[in-house]
C-alpha positions as CSV (number, residue, x, y, z in Angstrom):
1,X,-9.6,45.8,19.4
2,X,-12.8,43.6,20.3
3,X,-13.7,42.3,17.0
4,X,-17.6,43.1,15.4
5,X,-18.1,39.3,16.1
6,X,-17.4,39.5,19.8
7,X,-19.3,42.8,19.8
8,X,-22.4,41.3,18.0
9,X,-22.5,38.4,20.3
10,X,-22.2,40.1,23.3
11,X,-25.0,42.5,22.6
12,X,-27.1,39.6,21.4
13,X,-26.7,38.4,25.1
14,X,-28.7,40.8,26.4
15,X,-32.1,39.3,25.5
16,X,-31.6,36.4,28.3
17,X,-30.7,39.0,30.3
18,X,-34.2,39.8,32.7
19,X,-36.9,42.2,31.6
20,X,-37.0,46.0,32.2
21,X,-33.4,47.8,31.8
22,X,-34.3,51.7,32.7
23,X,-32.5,53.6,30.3
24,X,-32.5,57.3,29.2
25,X,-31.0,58.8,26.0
26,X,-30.1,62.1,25.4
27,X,-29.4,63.0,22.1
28,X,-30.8,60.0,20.6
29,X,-33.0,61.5,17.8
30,X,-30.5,61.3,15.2
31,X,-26.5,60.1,14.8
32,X,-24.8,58.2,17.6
33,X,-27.2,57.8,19.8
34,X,-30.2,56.7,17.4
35,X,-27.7,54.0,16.5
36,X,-27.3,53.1,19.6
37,X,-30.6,53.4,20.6
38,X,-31.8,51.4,17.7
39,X,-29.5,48.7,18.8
40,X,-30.5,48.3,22.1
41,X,-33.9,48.2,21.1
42,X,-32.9,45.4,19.0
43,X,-31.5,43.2,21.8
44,X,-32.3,44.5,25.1
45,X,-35.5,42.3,26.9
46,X,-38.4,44.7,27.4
47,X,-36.3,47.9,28.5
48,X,-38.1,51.1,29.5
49,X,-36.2,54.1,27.6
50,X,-36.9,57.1,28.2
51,X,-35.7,59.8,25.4
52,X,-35.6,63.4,24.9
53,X,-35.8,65.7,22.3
54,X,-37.3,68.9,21.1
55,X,-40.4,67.4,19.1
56,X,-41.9,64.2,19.7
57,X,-43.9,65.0,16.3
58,X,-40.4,64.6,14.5
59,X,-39.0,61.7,16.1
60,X,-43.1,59.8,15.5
61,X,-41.2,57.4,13.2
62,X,-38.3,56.6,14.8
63,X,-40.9,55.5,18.1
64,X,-42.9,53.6,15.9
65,X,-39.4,51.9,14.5
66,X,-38.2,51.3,18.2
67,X,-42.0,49.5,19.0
68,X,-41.2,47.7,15.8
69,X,-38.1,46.4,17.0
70,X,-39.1,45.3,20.3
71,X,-43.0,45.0,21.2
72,X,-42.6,44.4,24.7
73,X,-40.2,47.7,25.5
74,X,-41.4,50.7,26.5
75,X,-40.5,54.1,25.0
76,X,-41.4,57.3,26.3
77,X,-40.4,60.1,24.4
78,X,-39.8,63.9,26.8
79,X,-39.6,66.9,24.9
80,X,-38.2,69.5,25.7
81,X,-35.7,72.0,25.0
82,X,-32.8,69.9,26.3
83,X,-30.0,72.9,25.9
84,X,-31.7,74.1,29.3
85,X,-30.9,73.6,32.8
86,X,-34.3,74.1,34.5
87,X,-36.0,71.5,31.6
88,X,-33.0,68.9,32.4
89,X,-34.1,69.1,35.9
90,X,-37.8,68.9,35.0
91,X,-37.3,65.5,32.6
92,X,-35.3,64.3,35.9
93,X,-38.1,64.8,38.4
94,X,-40.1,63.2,36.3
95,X,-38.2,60.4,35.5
96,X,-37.7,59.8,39.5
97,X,-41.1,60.2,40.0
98,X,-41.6,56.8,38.0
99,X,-39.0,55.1,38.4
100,X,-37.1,53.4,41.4
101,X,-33.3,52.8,39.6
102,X,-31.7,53.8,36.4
103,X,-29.3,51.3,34.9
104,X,-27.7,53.7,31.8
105,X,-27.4,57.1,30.9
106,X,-26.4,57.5,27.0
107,X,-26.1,61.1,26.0
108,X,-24.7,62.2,22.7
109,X,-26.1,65.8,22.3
110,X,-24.5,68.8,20.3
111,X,-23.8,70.6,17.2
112,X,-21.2,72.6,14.9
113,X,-21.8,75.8,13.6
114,X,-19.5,78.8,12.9
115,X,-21.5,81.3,14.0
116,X,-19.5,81.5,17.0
117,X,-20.8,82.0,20.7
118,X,-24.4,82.3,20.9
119,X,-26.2,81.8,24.5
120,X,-29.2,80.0,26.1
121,X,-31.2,82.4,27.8
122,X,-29.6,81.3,30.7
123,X,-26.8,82.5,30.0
124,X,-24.7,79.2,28.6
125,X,-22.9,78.7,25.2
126,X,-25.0,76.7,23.6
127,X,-22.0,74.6,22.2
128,X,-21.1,73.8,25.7
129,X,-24.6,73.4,27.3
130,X,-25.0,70.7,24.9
131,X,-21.9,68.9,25.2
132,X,-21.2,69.3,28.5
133,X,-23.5,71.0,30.8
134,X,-26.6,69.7,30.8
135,X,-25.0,66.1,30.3
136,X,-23.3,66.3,33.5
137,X,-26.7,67.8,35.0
138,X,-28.8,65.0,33.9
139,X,-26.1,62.6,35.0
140,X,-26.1,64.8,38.9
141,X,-29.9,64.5,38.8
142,X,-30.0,61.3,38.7
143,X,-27.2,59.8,41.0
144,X,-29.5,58.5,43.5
145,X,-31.4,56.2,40.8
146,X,-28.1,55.5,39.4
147,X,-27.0,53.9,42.5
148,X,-30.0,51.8,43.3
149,X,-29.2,49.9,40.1
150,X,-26.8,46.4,40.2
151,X,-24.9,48.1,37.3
152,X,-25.4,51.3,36.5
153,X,-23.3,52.9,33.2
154,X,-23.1,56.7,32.2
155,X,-22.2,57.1,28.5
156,X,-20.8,60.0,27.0
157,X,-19.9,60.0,23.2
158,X,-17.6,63.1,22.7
159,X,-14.3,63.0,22.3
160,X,-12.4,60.7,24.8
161,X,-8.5,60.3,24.6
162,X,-8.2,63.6,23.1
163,X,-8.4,65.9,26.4
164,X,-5.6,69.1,26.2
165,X,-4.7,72.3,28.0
166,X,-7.7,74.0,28.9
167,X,-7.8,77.6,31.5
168,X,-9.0,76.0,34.4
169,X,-9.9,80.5,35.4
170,X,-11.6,80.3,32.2
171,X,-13.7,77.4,32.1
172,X,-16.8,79.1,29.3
173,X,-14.3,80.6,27.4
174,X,-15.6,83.8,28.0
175,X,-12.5,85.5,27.4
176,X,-11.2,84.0,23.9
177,X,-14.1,81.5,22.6
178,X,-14.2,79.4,19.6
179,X,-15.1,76.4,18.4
180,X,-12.0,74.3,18.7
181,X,-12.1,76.0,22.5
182,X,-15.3,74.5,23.3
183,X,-15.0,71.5,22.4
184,X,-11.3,71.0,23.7
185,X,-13.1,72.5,27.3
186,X,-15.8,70.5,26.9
187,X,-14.0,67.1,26.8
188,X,-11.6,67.5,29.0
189,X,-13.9,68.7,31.5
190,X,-16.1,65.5,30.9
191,X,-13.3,63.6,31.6
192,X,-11.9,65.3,34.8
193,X,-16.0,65.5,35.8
194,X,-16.5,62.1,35.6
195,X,-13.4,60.9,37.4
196,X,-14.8,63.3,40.7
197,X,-17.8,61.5,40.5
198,X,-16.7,58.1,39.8
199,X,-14.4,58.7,43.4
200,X,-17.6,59.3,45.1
201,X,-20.0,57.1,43.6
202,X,-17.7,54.2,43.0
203,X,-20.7,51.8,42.2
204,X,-21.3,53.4,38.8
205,X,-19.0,52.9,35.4
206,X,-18.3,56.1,33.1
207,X,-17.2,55.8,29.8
208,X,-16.3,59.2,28.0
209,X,-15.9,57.7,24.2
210,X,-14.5,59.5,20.9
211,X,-16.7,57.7,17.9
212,X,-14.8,58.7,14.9
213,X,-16.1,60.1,12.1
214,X,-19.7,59.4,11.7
215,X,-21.9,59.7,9.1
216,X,-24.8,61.5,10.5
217,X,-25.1,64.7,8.3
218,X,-23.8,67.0,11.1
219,X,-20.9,68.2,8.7
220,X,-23.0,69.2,5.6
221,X,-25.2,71.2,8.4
222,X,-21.9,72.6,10.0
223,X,-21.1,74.1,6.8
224,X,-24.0,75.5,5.6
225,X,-23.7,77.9,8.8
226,X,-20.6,79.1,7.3
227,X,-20.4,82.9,7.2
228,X,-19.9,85.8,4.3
229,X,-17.1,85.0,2.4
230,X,-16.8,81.1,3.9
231,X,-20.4,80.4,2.1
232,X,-18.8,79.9,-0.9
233,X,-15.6,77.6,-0.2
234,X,-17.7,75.5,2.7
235,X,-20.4,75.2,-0.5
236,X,-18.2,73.5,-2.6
237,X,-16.6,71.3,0.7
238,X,-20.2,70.3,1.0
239,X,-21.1,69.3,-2.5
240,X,-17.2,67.8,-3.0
241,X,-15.3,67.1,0.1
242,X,-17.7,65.6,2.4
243,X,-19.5,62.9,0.2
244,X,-15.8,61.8,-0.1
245,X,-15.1,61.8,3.5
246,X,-18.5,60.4,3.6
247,X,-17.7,57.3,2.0
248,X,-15.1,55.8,4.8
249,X,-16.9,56.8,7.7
250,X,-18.6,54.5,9.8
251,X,-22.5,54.8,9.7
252,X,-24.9,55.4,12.8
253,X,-25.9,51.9,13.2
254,X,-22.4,50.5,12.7
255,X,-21.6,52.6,15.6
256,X,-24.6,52.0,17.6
257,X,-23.3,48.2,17.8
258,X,-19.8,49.4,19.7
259,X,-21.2,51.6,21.9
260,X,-23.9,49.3,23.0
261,X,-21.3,47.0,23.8
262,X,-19.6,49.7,25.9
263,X,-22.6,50.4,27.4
264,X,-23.4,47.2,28.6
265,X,-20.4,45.1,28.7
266,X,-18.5,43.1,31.9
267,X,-15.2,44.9,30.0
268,X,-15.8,48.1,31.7
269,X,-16.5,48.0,35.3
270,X,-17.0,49.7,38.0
271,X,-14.5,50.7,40.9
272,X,-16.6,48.5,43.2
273,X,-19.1,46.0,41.3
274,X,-22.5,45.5,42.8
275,X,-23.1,42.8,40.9
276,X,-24.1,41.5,36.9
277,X,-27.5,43.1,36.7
278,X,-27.8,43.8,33.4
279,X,-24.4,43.5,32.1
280,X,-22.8,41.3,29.7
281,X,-20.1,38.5,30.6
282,X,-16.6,39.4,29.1
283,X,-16.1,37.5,25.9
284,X,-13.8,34.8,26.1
285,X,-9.9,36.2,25.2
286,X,-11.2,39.7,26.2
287,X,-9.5,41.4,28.7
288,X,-11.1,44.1,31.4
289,X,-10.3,47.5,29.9
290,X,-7.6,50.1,31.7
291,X,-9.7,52.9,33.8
292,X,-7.9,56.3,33.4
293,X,-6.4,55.6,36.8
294,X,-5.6,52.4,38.5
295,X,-3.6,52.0,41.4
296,X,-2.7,48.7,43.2
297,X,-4.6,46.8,40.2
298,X,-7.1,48.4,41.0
299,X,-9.3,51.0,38.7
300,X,-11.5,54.0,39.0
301,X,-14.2,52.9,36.9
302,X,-13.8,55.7,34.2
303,X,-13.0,54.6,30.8
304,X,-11.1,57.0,28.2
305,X,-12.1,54.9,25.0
306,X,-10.9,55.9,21.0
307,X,-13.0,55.1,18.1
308,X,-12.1,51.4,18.3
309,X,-13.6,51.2,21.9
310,X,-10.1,50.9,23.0
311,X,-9.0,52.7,26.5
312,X,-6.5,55.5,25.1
313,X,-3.1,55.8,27.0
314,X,-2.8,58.5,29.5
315,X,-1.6,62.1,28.6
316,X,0.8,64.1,31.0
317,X,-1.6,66.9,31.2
318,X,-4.5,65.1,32.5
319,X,-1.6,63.5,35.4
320,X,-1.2,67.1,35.9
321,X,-4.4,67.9,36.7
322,X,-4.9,65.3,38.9
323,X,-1.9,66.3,41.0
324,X,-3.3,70.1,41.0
325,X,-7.2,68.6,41.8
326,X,-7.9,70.0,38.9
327,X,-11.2,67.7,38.8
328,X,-12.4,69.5,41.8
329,X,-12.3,73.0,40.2
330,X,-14.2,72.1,37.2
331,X,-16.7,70.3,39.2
332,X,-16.7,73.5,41.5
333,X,-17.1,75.7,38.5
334,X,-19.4,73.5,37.1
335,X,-22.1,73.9,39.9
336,X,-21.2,77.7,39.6
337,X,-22.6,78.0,36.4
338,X,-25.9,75.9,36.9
339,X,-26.8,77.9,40.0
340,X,-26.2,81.3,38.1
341,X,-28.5,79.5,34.9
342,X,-31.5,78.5,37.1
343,X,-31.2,82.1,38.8
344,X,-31.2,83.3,35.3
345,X,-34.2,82.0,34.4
346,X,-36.1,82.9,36.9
C-alpha cells in the first residue's frame, strides 16, 4: 500500500503542474466525491470543474469553499436531475460545447434504501441508474473530449475487486431484484464496461475503486427508509450500531486524498500513454499498478483497486466472462436500455 506520505506528496505535485485541468464530478455534493473534490481543489493549478447536482442552492457553500481553496479555478455547478438519461446527455452537450478536451471524469453517485425497486420515469431502477447507467453515459458522452486530452482518467468509486455472478439475460434485475442484486450487477458491469471501452479507446485510464467504509451519513439515511416492522430494529442500529461503526471509518476528506492520487497518478496508466499531461510522476519505490488484464507485460489500462488503492487479484468469474465476451453483452444491453429510456421520455 502507497503510504499517506507518498500520497500527500504526490497530490501536492499537481500545483507545478500547468494551469486548467478540465474535470467533471458527478456525485460530488456530498461523501467521496466532495472529498475528492475538495482535494483537488486544494492542489490542482487553476482547474475548470464542472459539477452536477440537483440544487445549486444546496451545494452554495461547498462553491464558495471550493473558490476559497483555490481563487484561480473555476467551478461551474449543472443541476439537474442526474438519475436521467436525456439530462446526462444535456450537461454533456453543454460541457462539449465549451470545452475542447476533458482530462478526468470522477463519479460517485447513488444511494441505499429498502424500499426496493422504484423507477425513473424512464423506466430505470433508480439504484442502478445512479450507480451504473448514467455513469457509463456521461463517460460515452464524452469520449471524444476524453481523447483529445494527454491523460485522460475515468473514476468510478463503487465497489471494485468485489465483482460476482450476475444473469448476464437479466441485466436490471427485472426478474428477482434487490438491493444486494443491484449493486452486485452494478459493479460487475462497471467493471466488464470499462474493460470494452478501455480496448477501444486505449488512450484513456479507468479505475473502478471500492472506498471502504466511509463516513458520509449514507447509512443512518439507509436506515431510516427501513420499512413496518424493520423501523424499529434499523432505529436502534441507527442510534447504537452505526456511531460505533462510525468511529473506524475513514472520513470523506481522508478518502478524497487516495482517490485523488488515483485519479491523477503515473501509477495507473493507460494501455497506450499519450503523454504526462497532467499526471503525476510515480513516487520513488512505487511500482505501476496491475491492470485487470495484462498480456505480454503489457496492460489494459483498467484498474480493479480495494480500499487501500491497491489493484485486487483476479477472480475466476470475471476470466470467465472474458472468455464468453461477456463485456460485449453488457455493453450491448447497456445501449439497449438507454435507447428504450430516451424513447421513454419522449
Amino acid at each position: 500500500m502507497v503510504s499517506i506520505k507518498l500520497i500527500r506528496s504526490s497530490i501536492a505535485s499537481l500545483a507545478t503542474k500547468a494551469p486548467g485541468m478540465v474535470a467533471l464530478f458527478i456525485g460530488a455534493t456530498s461523501g467521496t466525491g466532495m472529498g475528492t473534490l475538495k482535494q483537488l481543489a486544494k492542489h490542482a493549478n487553476a482547474p475548470k470543474v464542472y459539477i452536477v447536482g440537483r440544487s445549486q442552492r444546496s451545494a452554495a457553500p461547498l462553491l464558495d469553499e471550493l473558490k476559497r481553496l483555490n481563487p484561480q479555478g473555476t467551478f461551474v455547478f449543472l443541476e439537474t436531475e442526474i438519475s436521467l438519461i436525456r439530462n446526462v446527455d444535456q450537461i454533456c452537450r453543454e460541457i462539449a460545447s465549451q470545452e475542447k478536451q476533458m482530462d478526468l471524469i470522477v463519479m460517485s453517485t447513488g444511494y441505499l434504501t429498502f424500499a426496493g425497486r422504484q423507477e425513473t420515469d424512464e423506466g430505470i431502477d433508480t439504484l442502478a441508474a445512479l450507480s451504473y447507467y448514467i455513469r457509463l453515459r456521461a463517460v460515452h458522452d464524452l469520449l471524444p473530449l476524453l481523447n483529445a486530452s494527454p491523460s485522460p482518467r475515468v473514476v468510478a468509486v463503487l465497489a471494485g475487486g468485489n465483482e460476482a455472478a450476475i444473469d448476464l439475460t437479466d441485466l436490471e434485475n427485472r426478474k428477482k431484484h434487490s438491493l444486494i442484486a443491484s449493486a452486485v450487477t452494478s459493479t460487475t458491469q462497471t467493471t466488464l464496461a470499462f474493460e470494452v471501452l478501455a480496448k477501444a479507446n486505449p488512450g484513456i485510464a479507468f479505475a473502478h475503486v471500492y472506498p471502504g467504509f466511509v463516513n458520509t451519513g449514507q447509512m443512518a439515511r439507509f436506515m431510516q427508509t427501513a420499512p413496518g416492522f424493520w423501523a424499529w430494529p434499523a432505529w436502534v442500529a441507527q442510534k447504537t450500531l452505526v456511531p460505533f461503526v462510525s468511529l473506524f471509518a475513514q472520513t470523506p476528506d481522508s478518502i478524497g486524498e487516495r482517490l485523488l492520487f488515483i485519479a491523477t497518478s503515473a501509477r495507473f496508466p493507460p494501455a497506450e500513454g499519450k503523454g504526462e499531461g497532467f499526471m503525476v510522476a510515480l513516487p520513488q519505490g512505487v511500482e505501476v499498478a496491475k491492470s485487470s488484464v495484462e498480456e505480454g507485460g503489457k496492460g489494459n489500462g483498467v484498474y480493479r483497486l480495494d480500499s487501500a488503492g491497491e489493484s485486487a487479484p483476479d477472480i475466476p468469474i470475471l476470466a470467465e466472462y472474458r472468455k464468453q465476451d461477456a463485456g460485449k453483452t453488457v455493453w450491448e444491453s447497456t445501449q439497449g436500455v438507454w435507447e428504450r429510456a430516451l424513447k421513454q421520455a419522449k
